[in-house]
FIKOLZA-1660 file (N, C-alpha, C; in steps of 0.1 Angstrom, whole numbers, plus 5000, padded with zeros to 4 digits):
% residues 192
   i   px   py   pz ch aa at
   1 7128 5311 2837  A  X  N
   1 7132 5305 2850  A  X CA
   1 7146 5310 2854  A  X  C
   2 7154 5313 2844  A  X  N
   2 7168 5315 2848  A  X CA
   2 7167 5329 2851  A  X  C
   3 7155 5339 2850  A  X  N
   3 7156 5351 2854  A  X CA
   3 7152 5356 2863  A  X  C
   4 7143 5342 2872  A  X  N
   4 7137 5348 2881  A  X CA
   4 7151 5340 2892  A  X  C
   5 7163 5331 2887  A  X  N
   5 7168 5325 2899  A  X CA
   5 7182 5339 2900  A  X  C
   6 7181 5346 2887  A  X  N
   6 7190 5356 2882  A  X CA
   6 7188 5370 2895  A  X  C
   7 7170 5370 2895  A  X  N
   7 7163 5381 2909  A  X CA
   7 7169 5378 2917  A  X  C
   8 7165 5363 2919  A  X  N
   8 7167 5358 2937  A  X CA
   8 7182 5360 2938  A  X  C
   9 7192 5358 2932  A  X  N
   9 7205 5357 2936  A  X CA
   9 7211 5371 2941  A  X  C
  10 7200 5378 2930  A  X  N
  10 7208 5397 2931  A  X CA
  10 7200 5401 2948  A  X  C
  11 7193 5392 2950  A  X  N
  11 7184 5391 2963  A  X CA
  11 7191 5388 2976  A  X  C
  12 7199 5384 2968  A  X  N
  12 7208 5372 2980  A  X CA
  12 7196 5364 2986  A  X  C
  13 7186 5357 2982  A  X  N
  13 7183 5345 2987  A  X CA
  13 7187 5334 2982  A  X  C
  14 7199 5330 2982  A  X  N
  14 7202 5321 2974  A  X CA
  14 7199 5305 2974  A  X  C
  15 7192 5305 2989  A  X  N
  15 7186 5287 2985  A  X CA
  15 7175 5290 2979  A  X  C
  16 7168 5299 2976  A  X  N
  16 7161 5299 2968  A  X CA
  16 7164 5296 2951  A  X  C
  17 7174 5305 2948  A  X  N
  17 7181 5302 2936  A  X CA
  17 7185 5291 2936  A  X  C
  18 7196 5282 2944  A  X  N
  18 7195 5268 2946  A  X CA
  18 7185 5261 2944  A  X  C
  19 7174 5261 2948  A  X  N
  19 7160 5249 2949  A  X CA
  19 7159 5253 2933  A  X  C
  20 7155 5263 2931  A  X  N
  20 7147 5265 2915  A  X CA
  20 7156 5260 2911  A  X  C
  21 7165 5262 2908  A  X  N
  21 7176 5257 2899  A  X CA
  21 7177 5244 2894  A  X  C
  22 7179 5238 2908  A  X  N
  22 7182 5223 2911  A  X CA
  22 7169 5214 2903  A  X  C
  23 7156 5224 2904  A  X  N
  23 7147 5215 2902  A  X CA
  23 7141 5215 2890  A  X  C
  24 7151 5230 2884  A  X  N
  24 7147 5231 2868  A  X CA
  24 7161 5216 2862  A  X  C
  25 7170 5218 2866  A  X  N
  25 7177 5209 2858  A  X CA
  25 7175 5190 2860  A  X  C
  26 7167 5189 2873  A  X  N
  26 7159 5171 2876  A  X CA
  26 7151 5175 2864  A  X  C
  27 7142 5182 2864  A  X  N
  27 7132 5182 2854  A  X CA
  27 7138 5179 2840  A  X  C
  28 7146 5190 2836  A  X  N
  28 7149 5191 2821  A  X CA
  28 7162 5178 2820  A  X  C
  29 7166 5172 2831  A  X  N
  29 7170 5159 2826  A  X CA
  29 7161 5150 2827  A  X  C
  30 7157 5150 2831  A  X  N
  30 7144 5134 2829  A  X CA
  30 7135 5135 2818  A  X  C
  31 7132 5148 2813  A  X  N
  31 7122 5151 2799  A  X CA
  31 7136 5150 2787  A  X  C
  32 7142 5159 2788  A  X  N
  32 7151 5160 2775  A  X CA
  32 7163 5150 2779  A  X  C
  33 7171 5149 2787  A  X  N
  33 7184 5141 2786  A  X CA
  33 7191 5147 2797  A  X  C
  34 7206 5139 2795  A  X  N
  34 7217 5144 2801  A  X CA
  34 7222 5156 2798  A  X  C
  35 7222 5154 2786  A  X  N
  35 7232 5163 2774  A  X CA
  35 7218 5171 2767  A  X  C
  36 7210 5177 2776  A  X  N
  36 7202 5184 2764  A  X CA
  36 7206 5198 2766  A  X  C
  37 7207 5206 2756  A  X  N
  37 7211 5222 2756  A  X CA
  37 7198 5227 2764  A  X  C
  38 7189 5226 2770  A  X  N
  38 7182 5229 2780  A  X CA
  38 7187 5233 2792  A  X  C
  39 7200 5226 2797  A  X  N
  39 7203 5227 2808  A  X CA
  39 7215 5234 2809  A  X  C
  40 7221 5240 2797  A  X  N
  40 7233 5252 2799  A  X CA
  40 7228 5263 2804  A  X  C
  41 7219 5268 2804  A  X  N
  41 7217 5279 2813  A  X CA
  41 7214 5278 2828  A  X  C
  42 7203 5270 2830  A  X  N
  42 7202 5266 2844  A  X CA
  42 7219 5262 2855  A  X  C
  43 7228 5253 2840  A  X  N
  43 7241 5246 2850  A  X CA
  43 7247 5260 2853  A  X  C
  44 7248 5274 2842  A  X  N
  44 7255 5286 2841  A  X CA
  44 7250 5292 2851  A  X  C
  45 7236 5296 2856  A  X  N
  45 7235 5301 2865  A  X CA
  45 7234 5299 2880  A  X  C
  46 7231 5284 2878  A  X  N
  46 7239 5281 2900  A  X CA
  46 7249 5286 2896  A  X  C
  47 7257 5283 2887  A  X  N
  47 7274 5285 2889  A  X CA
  47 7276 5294 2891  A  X  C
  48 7265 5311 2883  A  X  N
  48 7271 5319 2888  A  X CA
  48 7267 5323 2904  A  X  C
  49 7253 5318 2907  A  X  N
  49 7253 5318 2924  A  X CA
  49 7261 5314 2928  A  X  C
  50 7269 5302 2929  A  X  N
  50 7279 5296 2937  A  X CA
  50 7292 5305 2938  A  X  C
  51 7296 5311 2927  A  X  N
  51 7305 5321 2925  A  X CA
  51 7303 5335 2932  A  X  C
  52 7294 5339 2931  A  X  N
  52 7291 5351 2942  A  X CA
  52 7288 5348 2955  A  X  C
  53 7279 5333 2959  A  X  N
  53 7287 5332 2974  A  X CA
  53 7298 5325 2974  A  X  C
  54 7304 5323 2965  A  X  N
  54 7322 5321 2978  A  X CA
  54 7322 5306 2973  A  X  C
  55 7312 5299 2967  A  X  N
  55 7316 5280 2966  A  X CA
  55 7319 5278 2958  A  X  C
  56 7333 5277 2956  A  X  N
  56 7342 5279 2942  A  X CA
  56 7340 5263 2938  A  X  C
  57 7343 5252 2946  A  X  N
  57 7339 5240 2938  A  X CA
  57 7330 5241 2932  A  X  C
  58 7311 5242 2942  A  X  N
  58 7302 5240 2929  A  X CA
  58 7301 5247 2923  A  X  C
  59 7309 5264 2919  A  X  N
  59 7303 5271 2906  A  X CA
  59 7311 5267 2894  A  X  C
  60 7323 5256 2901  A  X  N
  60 7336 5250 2893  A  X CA
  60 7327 5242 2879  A  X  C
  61 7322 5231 2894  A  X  N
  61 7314 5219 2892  A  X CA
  61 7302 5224 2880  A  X  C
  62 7295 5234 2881  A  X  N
  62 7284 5237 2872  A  X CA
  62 7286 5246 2859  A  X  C
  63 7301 5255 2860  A  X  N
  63 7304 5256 2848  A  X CA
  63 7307 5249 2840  A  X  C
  64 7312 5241 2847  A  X  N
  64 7323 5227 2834  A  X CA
  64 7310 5220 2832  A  X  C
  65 7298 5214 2839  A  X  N
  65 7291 5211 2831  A  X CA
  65 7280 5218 2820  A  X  C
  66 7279 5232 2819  A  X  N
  66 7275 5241 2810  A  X CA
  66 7285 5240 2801  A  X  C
  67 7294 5240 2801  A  X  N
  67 7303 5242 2793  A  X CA
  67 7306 5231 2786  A  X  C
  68 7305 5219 2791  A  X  N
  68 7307 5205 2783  A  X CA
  68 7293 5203 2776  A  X  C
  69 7279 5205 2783  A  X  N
  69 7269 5207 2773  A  X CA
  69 7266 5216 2758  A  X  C
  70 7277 5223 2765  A  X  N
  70 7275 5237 2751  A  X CA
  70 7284 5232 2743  A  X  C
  71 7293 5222 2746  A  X  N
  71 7306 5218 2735  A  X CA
  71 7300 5207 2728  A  X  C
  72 7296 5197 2736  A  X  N
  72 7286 5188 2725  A  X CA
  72 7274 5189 2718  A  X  C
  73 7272 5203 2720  A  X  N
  73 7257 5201 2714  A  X CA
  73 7258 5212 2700  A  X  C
  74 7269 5223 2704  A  X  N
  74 7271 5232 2695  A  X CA
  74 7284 5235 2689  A  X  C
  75 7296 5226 2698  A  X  N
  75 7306 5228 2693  A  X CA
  75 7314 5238 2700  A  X  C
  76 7330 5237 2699  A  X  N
  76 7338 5246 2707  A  X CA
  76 7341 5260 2698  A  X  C
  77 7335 5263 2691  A  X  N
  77 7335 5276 2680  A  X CA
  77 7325 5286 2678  A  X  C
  78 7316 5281 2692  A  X  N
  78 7301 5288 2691  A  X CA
  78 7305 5301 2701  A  X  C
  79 7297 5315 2699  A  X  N
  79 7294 5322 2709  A  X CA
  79 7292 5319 2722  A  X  C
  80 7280 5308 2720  A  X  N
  80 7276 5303 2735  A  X CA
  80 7289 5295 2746  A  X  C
  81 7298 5286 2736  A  X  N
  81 7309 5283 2742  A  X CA
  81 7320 5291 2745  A  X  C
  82 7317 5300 2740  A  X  N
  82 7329 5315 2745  A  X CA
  82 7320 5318 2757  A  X  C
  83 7307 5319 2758  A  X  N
  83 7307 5330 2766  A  X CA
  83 7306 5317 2783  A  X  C
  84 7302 5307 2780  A  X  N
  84 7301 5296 2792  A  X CA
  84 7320 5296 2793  A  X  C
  85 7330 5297 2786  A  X  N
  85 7343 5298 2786  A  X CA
  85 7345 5309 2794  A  X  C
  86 7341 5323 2798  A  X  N
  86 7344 5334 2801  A  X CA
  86 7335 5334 2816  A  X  C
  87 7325 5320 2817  A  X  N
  87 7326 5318 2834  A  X CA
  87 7332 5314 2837  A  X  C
  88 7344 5304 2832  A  X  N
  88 7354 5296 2841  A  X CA
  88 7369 5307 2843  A  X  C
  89 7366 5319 2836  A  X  N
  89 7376 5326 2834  A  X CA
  89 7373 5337 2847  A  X  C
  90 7365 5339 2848  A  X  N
  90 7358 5349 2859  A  X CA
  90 7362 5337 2876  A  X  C
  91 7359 5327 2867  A  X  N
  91 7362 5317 2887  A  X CA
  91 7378 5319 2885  A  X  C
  92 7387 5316 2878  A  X  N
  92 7399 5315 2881  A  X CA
  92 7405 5326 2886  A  X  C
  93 7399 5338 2880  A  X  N
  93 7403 5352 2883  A  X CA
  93 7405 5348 2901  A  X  C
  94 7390 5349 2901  A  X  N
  94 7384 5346 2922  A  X CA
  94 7396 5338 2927  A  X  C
  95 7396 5328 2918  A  X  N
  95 7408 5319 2929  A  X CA
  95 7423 5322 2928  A  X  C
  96 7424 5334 2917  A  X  N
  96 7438 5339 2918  A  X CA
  96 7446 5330 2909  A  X  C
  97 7437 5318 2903  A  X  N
  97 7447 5312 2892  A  X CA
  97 7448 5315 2880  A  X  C
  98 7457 5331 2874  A  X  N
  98 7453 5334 2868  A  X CA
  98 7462 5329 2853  A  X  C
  99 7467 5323 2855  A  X  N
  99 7477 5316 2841  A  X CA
  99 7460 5303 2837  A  X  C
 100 7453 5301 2846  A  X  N
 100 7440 5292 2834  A  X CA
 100 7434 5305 2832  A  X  C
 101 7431 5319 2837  A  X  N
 101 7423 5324 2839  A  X CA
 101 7426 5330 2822  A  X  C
 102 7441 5332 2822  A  X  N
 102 7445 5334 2806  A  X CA
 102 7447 5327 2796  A  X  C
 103 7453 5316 2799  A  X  N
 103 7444 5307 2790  A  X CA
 103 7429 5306 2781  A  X  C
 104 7424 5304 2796  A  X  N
 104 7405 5304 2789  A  X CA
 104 7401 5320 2778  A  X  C
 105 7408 5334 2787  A  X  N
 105 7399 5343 2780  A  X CA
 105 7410 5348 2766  A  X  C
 106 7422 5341 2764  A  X  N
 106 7425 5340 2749  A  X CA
 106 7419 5333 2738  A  X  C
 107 7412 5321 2746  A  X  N
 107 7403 5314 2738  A  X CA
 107 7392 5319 2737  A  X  C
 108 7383 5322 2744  A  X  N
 108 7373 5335 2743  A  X CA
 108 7378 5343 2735  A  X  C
 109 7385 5349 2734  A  X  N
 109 7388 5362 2722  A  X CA
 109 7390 5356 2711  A  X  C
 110 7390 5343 2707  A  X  N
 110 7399 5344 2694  A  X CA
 110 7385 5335 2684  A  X  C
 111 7379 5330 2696  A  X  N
 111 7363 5326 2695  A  X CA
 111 7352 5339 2688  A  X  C
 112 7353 5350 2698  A  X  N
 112 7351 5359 2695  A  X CA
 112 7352 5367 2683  A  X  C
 113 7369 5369 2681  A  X  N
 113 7372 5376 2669  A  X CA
 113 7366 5365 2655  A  X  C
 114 7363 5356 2652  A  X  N
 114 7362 5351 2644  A  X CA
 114 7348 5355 2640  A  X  C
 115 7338 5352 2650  A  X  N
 115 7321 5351 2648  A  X CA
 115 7317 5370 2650  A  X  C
 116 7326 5378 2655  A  X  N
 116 7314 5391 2656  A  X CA
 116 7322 5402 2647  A  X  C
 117 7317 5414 2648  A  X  N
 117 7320 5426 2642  A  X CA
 117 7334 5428 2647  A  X  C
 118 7340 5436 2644  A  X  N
 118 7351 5443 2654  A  X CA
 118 7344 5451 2662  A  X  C
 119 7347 5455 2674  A  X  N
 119 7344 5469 2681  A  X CA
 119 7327 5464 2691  A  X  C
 120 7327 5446 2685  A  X  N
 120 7311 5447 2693  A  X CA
 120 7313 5448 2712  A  X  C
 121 7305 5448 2715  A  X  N
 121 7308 5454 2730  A  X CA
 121 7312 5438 2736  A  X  C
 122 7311 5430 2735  A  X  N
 122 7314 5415 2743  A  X CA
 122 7324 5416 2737  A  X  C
 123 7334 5422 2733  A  X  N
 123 7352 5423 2735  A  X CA
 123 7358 5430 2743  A  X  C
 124 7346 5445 2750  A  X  N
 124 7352 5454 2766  A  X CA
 124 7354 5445 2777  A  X  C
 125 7344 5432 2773  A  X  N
 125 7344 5424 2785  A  X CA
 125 7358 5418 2787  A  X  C
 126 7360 5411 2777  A  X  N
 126 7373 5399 2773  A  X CA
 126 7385 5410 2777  A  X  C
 127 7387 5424 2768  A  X  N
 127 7395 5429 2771  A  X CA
 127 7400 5432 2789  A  X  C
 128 7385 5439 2794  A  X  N
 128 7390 5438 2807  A  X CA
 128 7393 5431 2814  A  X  C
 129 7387 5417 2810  A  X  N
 129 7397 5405 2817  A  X CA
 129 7410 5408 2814  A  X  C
 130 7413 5405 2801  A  X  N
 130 7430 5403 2801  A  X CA
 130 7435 5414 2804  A  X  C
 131 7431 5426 2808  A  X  N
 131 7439 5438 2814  A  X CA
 131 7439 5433 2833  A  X  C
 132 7429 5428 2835  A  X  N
 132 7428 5425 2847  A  X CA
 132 7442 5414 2853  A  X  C
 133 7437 5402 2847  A  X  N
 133 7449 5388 2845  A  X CA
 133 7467 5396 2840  A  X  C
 134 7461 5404 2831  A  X  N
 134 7481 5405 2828  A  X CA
 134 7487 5411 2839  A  X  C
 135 7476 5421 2845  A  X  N
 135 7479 5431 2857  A  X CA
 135 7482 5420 2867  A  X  C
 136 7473 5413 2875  A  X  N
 136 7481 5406 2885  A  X CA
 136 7492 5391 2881  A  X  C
 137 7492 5390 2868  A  X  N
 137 7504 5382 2869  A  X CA
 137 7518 5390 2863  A  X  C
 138 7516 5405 2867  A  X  N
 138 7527 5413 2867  A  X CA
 138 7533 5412 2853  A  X  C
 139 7524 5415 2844  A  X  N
 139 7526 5413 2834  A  X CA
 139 7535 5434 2828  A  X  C
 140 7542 5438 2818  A  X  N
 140 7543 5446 2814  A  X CA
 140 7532 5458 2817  A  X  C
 141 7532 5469 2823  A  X  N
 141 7517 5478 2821  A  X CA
 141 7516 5485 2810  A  X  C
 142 7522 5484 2800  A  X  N
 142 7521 5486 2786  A  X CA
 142 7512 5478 2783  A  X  C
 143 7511 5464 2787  A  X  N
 143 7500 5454 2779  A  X CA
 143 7489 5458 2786  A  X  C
 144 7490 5459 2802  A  X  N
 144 7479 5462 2810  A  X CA
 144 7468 5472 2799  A  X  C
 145 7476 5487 2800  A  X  N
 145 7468 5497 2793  A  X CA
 145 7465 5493 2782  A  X  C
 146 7471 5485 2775  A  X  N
 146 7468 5481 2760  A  X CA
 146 7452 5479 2762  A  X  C
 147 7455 5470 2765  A  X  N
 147 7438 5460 2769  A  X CA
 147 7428 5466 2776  A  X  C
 148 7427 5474 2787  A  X  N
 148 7419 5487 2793  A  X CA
 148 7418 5493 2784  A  X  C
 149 7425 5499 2776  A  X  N
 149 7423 5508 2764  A  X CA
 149 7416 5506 2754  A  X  C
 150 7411 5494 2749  A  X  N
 150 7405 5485 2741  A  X CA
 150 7393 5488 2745  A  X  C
 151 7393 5478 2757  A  X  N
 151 7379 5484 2758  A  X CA
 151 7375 5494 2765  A  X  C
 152 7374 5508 2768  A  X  N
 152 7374 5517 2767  A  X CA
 152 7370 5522 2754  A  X  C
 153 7378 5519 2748  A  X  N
 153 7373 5526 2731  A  X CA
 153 7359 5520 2726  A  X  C
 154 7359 5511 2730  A  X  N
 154 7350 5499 2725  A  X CA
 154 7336 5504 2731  A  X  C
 155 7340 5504 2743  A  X  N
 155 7327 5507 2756  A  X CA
 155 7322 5522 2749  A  X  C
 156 7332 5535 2748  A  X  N
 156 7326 5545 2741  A  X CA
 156 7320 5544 2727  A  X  C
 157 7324 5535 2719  A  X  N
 157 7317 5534 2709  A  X CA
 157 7304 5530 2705  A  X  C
 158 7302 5522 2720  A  X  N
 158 7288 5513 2717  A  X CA
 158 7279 5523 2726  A  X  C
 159 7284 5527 2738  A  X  N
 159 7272 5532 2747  A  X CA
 159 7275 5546 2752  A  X  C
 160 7290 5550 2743  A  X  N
 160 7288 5568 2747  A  X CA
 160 7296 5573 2762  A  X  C
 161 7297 5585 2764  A  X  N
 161 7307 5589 2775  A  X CA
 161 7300 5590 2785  A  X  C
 162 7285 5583 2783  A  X  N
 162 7277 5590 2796  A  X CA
 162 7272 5577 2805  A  X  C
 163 7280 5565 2798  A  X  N
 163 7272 5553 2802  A  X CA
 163 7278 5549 2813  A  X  C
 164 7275 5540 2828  A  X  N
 164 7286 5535 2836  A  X CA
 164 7297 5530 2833  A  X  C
 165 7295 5522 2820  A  X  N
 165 7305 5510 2819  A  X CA
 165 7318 5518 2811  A  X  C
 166 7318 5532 2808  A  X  N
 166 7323 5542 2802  A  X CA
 166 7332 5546 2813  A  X  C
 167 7324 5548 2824  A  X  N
 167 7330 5552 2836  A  X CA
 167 7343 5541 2843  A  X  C
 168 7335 5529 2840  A  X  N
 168 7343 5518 2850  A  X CA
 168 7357 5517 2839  A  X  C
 169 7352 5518 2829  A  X  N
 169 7368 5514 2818  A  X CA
 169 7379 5528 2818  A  X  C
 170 7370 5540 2823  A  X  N
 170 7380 5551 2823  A  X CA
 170 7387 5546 2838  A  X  C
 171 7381 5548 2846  A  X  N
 171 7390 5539 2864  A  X CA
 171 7402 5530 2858  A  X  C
 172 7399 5521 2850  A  X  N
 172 7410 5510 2847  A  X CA
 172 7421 5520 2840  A  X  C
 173 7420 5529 2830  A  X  N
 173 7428 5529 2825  A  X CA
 173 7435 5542 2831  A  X  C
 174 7430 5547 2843  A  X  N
 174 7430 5554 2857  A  X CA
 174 7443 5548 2861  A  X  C
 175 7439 5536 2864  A  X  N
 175 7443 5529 2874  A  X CA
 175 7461 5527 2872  A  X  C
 176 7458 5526 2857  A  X  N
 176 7474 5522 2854  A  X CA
 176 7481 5530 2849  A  X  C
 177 7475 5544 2851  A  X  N
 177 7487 5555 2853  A  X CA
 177 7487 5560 2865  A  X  C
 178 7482 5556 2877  A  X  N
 178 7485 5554 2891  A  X CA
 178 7495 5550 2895  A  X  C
 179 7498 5533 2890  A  X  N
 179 7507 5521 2888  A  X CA
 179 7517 5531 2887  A  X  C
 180 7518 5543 2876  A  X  N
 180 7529 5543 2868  A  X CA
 180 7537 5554 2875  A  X  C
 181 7530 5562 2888  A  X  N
 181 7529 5572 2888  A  X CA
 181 7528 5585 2884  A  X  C
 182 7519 5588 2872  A  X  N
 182 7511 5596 2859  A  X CA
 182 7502 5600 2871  A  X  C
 183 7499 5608 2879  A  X  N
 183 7492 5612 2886  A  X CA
 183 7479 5623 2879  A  X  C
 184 7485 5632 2876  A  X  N
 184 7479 5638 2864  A  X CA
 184 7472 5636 2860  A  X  C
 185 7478 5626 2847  A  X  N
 185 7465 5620 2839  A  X CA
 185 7455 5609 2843  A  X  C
 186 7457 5600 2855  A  X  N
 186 7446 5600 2861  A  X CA
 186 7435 5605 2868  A  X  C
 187 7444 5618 2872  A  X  N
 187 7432 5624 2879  A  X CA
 187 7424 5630 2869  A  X  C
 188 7432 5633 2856  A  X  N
 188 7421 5638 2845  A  X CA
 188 7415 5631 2835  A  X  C
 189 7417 5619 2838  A  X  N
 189 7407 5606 2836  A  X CA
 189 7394 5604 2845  A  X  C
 190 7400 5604 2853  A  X  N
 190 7387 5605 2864  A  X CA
 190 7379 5614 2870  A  X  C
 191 7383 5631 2866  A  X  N
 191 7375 5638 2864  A  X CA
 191 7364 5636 2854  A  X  C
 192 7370 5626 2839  A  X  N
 192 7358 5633 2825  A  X CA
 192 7344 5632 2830  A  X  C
% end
């Protein structure tokens, strides 16, 4: 269900996504509960519709309740609660509040570091957040690159110099010898 409301959204039909949605989560609360882990994905994915059109309340509204299902049902130490933690980190970004937005994705990381490998690829993500967040709260660009750099390494490690996400992490780390004016070595970043 969540993949076909996952189509419609990349569709932009989004009341469509809305209605399915809506009517997978009446359902799976009246069969299972309030609180049944059934409904963390369905609450995660309006939210992420809501978030790609622009309705920052309800994607607010439907993360915090994925996110409070995933804390009572599995605990604030779980993957799943990192990763419903790393949508409310993606909305704050949007709304430019980025002191929660760092907040949330240090807790994500540290969730993270505990439960996976080093170097697994769902740390390019986290990292690019916090390269992103330190960047607009004018943070050091030493930390900036730090964190672009990360994952970068990370992203080549898992999927290689030929993959997109290879591409988008070289741009970031582009980006902030732009900042620095290192013209150069951006442009020979962004040639590889």
């Amino acid at each position: 269900i969540t993949d076909l409301a996952f189509l419609y959204t990349q569709l932009g039909e989004y009341s469509k996504t809305e209605d399915l949605l809506e009517d997978v989560i009446k359902e799976r609360k009246r069969t299972f509960g309030a609180e049944s882990r059934r409904l963390i994905k369905p609450y995660s994915a309006i939210g992420e519709m809501f978030l790609i059109k622009g309705d920052y309340p309800n994607a607010e509204d439907n993360f915090r309740k994925s996110l409070k299902v995933s804390e009572e049902v599995f605990g604030d130490t779980t993957l799943l609660f990192a990763k419903n933690l790393s949508y409310m980190v993606k909305l704050y970004v949007e709304l430019g509040n980025y002191k929660a937005a760092l907040v949330n994705a240090t807790d994500v990381l540290k969730t993270r570091d505990k439960l996976l490998r080093p170097g697994h690829i769902l740390f390019a993500d986290t990292y690019n957040d916090l390269g992103n967040i330190h960047y607009n709260l004018g943070s050091d660009l030493n930390v900036v690159d730090k964190y672009y750099r990360l994952a970068m390494d990370i992203t080549e490690k898992n999927f290689g110099q030929t993959h997109p996400l290879y591409a988008e992490a070289l741009k970031n780390v582009a980006f902030v010898h732009v900042q620095r004016k290192e013209y150069d070595e951006a442009l020979t970043l962004l040639n590889q």
